[in-house]
Jmol script that loads the backbone (N, CA, C; Angstrom):
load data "model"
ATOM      1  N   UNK A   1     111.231  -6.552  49.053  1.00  0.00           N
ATOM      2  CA  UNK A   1     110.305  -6.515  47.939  1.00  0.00           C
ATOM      3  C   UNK A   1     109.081  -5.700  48.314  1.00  0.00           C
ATOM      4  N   UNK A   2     108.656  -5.080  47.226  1.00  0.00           N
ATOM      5  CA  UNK A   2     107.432  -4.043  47.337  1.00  0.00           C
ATOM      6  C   UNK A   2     106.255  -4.508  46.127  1.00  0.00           C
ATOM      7  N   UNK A   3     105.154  -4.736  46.181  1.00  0.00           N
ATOM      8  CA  UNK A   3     104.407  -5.050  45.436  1.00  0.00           C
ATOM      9  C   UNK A   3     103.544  -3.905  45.484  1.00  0.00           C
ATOM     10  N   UNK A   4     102.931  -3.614  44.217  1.00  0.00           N
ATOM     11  CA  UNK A   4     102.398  -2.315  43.931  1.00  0.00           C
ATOM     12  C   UNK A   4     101.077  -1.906  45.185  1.00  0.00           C
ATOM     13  N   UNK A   5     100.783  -2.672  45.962  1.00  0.00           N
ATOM     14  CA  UNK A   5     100.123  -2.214  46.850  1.00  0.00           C
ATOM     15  C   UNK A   5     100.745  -1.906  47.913  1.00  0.00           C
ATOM     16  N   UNK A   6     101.594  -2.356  48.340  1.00  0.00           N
ATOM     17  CA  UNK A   6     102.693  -1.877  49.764  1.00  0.00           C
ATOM     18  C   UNK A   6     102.903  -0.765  48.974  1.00  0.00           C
ATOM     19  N   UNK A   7     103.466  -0.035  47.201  1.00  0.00           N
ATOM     20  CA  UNK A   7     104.015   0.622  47.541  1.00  0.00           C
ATOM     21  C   UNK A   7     102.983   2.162  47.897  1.00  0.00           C
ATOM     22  N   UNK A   8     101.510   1.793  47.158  1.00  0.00           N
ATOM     23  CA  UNK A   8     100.221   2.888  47.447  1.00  0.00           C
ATOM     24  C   UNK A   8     100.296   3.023  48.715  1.00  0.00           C
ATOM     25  N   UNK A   9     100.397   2.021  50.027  1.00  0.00           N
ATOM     26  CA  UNK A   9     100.778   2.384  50.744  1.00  0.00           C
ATOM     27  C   UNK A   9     101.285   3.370  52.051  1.00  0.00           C
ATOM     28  N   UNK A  10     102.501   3.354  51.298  1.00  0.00           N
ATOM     29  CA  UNK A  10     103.492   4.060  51.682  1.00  0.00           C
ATOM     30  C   UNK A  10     103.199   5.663  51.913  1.00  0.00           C
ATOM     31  N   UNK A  11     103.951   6.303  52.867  1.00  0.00           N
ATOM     32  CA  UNK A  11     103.944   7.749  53.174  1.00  0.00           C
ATOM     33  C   UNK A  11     104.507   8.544  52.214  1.00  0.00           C
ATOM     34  N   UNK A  12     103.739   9.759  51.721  1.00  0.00           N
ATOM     35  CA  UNK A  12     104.705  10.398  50.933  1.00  0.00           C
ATOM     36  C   UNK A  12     104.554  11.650  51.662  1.00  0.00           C
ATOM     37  N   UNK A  13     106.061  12.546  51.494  1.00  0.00           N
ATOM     38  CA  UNK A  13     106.048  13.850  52.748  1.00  0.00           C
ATOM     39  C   UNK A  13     106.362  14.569  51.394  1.00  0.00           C
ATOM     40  N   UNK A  14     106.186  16.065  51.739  1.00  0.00           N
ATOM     41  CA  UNK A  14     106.698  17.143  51.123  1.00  0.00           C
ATOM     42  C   UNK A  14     108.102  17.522  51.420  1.00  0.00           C
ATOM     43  N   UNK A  15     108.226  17.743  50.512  1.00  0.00           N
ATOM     44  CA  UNK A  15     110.140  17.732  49.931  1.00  0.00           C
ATOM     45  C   UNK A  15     110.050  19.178  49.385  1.00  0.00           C
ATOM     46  N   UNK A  16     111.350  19.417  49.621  1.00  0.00           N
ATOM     47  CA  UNK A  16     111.548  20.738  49.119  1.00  0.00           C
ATOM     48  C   UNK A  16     111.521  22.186  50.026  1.00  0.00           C
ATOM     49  N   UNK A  17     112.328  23.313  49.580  1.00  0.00           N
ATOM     50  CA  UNK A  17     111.746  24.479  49.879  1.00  0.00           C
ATOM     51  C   UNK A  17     110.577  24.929  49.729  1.00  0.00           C
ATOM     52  N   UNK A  18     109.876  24.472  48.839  1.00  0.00           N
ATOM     53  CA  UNK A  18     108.474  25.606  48.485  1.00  0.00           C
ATOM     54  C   UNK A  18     107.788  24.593  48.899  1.00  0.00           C
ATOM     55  N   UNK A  19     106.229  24.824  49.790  1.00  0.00           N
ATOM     56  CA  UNK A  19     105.068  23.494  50.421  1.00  0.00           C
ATOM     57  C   UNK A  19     104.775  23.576  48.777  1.00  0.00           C
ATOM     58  N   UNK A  20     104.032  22.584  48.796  1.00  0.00           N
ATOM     59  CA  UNK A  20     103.494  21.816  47.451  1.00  0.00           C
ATOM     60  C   UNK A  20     104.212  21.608  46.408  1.00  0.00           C
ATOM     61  N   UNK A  21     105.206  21.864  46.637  1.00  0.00           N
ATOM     62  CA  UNK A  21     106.081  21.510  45.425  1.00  0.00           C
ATOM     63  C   UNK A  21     106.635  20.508  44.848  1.00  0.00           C
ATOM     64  N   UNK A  22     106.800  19.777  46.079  1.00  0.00           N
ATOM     65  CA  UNK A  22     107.074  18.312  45.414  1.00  0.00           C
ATOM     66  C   UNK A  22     106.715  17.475  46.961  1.00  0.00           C
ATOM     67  N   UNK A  23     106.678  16.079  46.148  1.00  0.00           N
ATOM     68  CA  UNK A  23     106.660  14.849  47.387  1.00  0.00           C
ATOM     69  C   UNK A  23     107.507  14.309  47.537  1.00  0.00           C
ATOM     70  N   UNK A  24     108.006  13.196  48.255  1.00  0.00           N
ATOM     71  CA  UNK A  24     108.835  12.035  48.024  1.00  0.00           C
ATOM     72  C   UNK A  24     108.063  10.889  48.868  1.00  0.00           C
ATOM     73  N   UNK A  25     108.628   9.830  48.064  1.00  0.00           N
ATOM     74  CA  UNK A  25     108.302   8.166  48.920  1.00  0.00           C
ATOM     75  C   UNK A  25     109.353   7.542  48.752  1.00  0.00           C
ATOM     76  N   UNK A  26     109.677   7.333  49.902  1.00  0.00           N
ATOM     77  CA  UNK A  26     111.289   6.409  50.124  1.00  0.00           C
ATOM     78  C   UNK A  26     110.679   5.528  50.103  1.00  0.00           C
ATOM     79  N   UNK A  27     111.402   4.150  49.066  1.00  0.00           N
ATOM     80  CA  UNK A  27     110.977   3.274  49.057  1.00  0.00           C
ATOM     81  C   UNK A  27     111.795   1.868  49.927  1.00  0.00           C
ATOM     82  N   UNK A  28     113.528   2.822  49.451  1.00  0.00           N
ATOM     83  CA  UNK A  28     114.609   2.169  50.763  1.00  0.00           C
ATOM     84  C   UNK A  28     115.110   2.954  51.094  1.00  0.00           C
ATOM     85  N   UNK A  29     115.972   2.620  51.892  1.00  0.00           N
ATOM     86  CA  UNK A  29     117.099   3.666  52.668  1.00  0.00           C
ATOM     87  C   UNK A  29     118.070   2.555  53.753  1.00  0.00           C
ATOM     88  N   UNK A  30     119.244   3.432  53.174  1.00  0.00           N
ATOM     89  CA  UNK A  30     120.723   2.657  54.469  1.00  0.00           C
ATOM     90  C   UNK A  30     121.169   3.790  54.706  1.00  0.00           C
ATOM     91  N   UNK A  31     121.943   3.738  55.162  1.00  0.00           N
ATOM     92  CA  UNK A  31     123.166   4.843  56.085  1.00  0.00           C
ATOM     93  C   UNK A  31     123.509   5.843  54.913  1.00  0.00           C
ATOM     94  N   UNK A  32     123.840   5.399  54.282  1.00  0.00           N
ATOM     95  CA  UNK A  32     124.294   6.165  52.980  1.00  0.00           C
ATOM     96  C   UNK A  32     123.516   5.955  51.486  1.00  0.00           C
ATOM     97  N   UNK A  33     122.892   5.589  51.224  1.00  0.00           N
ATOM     98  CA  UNK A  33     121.808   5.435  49.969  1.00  0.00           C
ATOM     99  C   UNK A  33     120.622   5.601  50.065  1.00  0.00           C
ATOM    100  N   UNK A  34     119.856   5.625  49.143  1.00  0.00           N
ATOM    101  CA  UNK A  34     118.132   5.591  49.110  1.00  0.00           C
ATOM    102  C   UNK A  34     117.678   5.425  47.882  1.00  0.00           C
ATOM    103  N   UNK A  35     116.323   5.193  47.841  1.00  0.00           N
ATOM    104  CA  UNK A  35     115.805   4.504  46.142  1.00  0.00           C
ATOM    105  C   UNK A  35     114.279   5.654  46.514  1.00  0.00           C
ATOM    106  N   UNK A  36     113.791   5.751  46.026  1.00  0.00           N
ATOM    107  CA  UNK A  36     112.346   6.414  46.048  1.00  0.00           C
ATOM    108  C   UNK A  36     111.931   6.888  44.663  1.00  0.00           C
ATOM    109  N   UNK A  37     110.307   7.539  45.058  1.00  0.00           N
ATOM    110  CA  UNK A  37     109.610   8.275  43.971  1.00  0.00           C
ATOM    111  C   UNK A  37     109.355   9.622  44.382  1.00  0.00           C
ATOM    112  N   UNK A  38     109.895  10.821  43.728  1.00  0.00           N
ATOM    113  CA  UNK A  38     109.854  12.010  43.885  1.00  0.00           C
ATOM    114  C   UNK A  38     108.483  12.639  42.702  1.00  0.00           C
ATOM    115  N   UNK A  39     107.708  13.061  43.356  1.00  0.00           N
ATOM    116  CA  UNK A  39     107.099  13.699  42.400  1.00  0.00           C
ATOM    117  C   UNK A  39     106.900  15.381  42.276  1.00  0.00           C
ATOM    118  N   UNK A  40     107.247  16.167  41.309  1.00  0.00           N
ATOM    119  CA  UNK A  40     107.381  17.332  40.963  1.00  0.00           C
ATOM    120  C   UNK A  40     106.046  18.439  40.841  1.00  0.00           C
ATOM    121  N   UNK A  41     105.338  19.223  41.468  1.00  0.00           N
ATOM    122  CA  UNK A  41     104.071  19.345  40.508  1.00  0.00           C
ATOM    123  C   UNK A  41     104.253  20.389  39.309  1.00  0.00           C
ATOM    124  N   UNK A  42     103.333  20.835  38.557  1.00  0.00           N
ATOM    125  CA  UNK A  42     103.178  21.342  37.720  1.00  0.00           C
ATOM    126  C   UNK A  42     103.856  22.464  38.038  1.00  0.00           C
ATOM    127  N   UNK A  43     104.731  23.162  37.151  1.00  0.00           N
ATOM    128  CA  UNK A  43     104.967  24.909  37.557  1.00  0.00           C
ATOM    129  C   UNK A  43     106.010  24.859  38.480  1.00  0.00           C
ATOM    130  N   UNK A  44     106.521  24.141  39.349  1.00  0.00           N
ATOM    131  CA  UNK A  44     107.321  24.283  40.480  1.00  0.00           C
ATOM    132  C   UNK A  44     109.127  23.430  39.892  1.00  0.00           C
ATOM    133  N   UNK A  45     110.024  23.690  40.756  1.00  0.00           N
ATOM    134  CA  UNK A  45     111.108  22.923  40.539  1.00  0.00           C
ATOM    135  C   UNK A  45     111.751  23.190  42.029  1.00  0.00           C
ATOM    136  N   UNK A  46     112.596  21.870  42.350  1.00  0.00           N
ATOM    137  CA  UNK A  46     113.269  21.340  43.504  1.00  0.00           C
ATOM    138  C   UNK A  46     114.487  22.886  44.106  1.00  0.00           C
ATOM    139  N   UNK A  47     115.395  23.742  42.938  1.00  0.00           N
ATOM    140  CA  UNK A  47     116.171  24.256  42.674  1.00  0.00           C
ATOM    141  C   UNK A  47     117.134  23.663  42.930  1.00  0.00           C
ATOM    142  N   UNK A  48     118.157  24.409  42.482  1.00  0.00           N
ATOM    143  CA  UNK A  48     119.545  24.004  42.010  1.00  0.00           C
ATOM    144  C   UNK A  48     120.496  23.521  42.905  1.00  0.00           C
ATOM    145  N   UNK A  49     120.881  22.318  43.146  1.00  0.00           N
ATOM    146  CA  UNK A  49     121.811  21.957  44.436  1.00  0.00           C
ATOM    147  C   UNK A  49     122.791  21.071  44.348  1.00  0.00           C
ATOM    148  N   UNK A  50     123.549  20.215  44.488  1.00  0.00           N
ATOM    149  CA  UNK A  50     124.140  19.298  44.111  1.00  0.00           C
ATOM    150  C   UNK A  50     124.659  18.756  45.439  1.00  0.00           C
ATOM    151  N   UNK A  51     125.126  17.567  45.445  1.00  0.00           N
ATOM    152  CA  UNK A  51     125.131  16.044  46.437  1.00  0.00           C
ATOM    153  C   UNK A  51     126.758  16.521  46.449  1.00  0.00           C
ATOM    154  N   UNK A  52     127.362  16.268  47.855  1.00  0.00           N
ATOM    155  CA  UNK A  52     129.244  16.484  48.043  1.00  0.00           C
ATOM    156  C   UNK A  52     129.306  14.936  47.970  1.00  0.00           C
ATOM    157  N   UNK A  53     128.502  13.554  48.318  1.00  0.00           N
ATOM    158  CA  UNK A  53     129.285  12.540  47.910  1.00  0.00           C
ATOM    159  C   UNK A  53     128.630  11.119  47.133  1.00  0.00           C
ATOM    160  N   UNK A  54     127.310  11.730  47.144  1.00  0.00           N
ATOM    161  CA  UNK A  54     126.130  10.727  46.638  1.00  0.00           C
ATOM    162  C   UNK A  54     126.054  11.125  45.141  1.00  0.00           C
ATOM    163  N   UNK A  55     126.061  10.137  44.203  1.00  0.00           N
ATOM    164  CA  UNK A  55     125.432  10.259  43.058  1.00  0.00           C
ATOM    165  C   UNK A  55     123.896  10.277  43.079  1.00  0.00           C
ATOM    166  N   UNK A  56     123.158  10.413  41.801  1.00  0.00           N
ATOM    167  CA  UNK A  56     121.750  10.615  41.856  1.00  0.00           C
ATOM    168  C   UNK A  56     121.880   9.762  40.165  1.00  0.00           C
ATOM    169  N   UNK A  57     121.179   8.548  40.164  1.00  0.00           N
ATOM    170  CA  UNK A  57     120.453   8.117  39.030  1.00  0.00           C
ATOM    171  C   UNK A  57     118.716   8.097  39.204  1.00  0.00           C
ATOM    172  N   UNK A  58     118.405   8.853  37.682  1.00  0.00           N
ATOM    173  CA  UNK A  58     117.148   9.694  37.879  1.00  0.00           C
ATOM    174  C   UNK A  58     116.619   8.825  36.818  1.00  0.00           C
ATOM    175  N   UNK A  59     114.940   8.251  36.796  1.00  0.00           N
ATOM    176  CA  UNK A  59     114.392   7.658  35.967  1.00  0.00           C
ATOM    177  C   UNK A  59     113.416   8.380  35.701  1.00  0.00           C
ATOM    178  N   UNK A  60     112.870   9.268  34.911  1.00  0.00           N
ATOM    179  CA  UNK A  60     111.254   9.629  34.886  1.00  0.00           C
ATOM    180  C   UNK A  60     110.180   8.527  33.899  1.00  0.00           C
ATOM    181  N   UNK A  61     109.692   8.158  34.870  1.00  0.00           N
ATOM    182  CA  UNK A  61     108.614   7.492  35.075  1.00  0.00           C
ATOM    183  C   UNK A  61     106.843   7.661  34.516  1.00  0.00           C
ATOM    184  N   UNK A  62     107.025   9.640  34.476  1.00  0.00           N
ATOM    185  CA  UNK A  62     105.870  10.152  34.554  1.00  0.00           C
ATOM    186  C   UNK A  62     106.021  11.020  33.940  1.00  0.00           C
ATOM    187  N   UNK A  63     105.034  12.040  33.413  1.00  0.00           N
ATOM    188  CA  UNK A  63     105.569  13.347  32.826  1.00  0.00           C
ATOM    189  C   UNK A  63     106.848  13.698  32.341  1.00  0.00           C
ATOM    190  N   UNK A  64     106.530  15.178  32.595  1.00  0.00           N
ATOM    191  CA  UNK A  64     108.200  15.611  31.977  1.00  0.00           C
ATOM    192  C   UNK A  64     109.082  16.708  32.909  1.00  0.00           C
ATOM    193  N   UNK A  65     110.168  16.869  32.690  1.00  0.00           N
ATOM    194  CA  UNK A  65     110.963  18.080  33.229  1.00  0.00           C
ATOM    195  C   UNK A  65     112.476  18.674  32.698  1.00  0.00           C
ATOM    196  N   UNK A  66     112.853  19.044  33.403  1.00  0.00           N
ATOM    197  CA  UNK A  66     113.765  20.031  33.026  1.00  0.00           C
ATOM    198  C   UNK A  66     114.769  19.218  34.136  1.00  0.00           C
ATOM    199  N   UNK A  67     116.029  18.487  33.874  1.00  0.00           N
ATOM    200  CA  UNK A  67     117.086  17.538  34.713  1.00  0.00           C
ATOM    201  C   UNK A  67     118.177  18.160  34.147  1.00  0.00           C
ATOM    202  N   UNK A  68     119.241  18.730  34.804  1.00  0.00           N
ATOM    203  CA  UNK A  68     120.467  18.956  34.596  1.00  0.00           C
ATOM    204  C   UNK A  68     120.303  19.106  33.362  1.00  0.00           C
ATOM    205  N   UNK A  69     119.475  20.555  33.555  1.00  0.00           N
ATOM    206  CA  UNK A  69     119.668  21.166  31.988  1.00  0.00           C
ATOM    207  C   UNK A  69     119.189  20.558  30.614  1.00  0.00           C
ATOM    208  N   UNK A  70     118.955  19.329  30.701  1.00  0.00           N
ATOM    209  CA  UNK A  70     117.570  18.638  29.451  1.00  0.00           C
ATOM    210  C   UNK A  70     116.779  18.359  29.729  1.00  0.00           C
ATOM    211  N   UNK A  71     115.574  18.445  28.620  1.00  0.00           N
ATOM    212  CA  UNK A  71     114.181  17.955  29.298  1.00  0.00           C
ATOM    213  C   UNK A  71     114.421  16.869  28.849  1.00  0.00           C
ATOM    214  N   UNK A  72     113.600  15.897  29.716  1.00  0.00           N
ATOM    215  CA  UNK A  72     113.372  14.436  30.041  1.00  0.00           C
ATOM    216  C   UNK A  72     112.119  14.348  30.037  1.00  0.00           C
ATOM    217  N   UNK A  73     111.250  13.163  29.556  1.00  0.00           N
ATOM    218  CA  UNK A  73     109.913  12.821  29.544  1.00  0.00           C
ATOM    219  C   UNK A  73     110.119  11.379  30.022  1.00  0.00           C
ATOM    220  N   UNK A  74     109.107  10.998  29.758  1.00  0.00           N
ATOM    221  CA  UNK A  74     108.732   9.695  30.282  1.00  0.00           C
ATOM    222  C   UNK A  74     109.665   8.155  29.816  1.00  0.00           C
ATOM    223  N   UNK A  75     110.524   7.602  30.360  1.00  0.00           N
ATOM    224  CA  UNK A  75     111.177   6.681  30.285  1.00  0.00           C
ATOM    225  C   UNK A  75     112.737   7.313  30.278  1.00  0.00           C
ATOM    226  N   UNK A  76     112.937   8.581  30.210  1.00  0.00           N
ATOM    227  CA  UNK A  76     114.151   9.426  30.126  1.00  0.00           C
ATOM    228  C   UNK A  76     114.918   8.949  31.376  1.00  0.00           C
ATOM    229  N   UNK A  77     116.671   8.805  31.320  1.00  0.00           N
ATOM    230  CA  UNK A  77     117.650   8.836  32.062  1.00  0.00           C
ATOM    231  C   UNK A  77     118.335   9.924  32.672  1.00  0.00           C
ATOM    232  N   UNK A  78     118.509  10.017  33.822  1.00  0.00           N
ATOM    233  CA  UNK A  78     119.701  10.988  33.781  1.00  0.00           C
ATOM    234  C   UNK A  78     120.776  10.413  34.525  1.00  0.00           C
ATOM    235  N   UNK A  79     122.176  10.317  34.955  1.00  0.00           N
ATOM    236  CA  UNK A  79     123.002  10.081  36.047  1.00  0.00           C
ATOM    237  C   UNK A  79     123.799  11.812  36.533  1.00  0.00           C
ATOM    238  N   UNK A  80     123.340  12.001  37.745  1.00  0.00           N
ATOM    239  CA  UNK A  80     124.144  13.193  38.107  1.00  0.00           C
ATOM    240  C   UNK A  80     125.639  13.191  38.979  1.00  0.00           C
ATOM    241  N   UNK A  81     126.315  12.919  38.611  1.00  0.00           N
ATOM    242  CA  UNK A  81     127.648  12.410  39.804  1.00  0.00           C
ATOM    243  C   UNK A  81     127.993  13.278  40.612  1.00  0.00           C
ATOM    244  N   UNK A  82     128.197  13.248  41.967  1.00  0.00           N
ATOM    245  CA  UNK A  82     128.452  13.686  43.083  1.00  0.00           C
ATOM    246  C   UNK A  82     129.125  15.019  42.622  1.00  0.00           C
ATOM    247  N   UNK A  83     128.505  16.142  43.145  1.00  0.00           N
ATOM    248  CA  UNK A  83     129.595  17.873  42.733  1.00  0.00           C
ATOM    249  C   UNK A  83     128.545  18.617  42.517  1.00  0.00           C
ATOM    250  N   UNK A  84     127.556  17.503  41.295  1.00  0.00           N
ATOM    251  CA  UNK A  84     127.853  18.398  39.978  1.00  0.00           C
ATOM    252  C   UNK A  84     125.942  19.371  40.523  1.00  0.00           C
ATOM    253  N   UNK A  85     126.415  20.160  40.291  1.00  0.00           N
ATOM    254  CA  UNK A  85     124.645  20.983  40.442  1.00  0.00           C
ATOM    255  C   UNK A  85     123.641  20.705  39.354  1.00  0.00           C
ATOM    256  N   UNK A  86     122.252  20.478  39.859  1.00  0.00           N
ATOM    257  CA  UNK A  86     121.335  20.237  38.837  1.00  0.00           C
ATOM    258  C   UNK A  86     119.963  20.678  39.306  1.00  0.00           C
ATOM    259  N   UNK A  87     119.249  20.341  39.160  1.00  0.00           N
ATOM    260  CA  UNK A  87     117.567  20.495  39.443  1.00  0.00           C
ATOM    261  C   UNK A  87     116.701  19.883  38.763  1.00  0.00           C
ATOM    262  N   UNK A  88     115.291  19.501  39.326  1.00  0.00           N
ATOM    263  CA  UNK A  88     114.398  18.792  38.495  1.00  0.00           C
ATOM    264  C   UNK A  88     113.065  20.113  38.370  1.00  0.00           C
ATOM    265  N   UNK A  89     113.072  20.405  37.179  1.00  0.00           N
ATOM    266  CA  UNK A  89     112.543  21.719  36.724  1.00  0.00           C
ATOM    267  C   UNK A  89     110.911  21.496  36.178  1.00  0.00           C
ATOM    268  N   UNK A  90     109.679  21.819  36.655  1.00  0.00           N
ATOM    269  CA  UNK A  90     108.441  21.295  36.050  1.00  0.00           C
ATOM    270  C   UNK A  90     108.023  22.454  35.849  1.00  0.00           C
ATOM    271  N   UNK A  91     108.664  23.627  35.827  1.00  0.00           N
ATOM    272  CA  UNK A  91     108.380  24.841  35.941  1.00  0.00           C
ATOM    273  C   UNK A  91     106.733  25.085  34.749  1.00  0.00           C
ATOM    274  N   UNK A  92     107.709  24.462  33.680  1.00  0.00           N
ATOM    275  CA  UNK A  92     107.016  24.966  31.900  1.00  0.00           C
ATOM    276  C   UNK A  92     106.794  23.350  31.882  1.00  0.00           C
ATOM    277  N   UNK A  93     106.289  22.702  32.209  1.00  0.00           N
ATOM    278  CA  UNK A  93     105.786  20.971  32.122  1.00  0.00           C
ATOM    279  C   UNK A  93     104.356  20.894  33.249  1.00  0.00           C
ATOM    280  N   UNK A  94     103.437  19.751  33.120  1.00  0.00           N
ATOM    281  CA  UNK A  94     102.738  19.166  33.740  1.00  0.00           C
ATOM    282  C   UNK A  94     103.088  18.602  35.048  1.00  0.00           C
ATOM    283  N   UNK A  95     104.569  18.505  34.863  1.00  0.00           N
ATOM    284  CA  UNK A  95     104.698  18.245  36.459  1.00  0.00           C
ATOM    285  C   UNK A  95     105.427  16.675  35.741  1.00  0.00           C
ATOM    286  N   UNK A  96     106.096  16.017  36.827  1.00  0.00           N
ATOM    287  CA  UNK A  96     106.506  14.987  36.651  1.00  0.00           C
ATOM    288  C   UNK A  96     106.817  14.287  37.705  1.00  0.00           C
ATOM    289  N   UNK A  97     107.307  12.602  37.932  1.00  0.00           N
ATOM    290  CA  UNK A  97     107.577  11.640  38.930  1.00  0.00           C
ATOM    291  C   UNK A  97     108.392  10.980  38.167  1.00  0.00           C
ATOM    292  N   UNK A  98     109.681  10.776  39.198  1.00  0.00           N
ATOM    293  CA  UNK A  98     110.784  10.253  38.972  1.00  0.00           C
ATOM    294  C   UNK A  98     111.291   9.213  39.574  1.00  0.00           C
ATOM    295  N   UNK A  99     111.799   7.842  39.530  1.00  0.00           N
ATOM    296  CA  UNK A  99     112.137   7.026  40.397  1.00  0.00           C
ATOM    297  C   UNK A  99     114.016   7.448  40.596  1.00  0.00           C
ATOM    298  N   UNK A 100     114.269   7.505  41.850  1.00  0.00           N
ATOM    299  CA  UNK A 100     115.316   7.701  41.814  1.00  0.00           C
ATOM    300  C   UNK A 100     116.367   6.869  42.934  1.00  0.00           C
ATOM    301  N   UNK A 101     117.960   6.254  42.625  1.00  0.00           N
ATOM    302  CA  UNK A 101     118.481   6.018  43.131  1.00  0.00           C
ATOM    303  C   UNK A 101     119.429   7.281  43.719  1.00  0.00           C
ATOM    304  N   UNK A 102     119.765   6.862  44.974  1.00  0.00           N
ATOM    305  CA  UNK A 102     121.039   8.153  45.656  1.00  0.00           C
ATOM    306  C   UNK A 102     121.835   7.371  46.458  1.00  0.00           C
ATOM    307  N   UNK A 103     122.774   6.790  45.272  1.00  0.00           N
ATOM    308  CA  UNK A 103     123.732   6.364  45.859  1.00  0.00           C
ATOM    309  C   UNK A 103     125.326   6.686  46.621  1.00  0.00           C
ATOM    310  N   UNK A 104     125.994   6.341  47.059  1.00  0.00           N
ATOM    311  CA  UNK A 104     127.232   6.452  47.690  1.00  0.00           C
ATOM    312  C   UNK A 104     128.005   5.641  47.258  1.00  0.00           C
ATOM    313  N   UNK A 105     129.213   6.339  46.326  1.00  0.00           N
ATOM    314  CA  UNK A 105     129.998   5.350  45.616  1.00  0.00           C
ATOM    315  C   UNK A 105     130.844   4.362  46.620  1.00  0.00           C
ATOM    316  N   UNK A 106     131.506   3.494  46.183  1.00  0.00           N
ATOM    317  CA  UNK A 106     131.983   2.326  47.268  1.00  0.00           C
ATOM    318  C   UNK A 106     133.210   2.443  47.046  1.00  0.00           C
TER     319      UNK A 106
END
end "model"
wireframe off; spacefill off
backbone 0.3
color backbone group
């Protein structure tokens, strides 16, 4: 359990190819999964990549972006299943934060 002050907390590192482009805060992690908050900034995107065995369920939380090709705003879903290529795009948005699971199917 994380209560909103453990999770302020927490370390967030730069993610990504480009510096400033995005953060992340792992909030868990096992051998094969993780849960965190990725945040996007304004103008920038993660680019295009896709997972060989992890799914990605994507929550935005915050702002808006560009997810496997739809924009998503605030309370928006996405599920990306293992293959498939996508990106989280803030290119033309304010930037956005996403809670995300990366799981490993069982």
């Amino acid at each position: 359990m994380l209560d909103a002050t453990a999770i302020a907390a927490l370390t967030s590192e730069p993610f990504g190819p480009t510096p400033g482009a995005a953060t992340n805060t792992v909030l868990w992690r096992s051998d094969t999964s993780m849960a965190g908050l990725l945040t996007v900034t304004a103008g920038h995107h993660l680019g295009r990549h896709s997972h060989h065995r992890n799914a990605h369920h994507i929550w935005v939380v915050g702002g808006e972006a560009r997810i496997a090709d739809e924009i998503l705003g605030a309370g928006g879903y996405a599920h990306i299943p293992a293959g498939v290529e996508h990106d989280i795009d803030a290119t033309e948005s304010s930037g956005c934060t996403v809670f995300y699971l990366y799981i490993r199917p069982s």
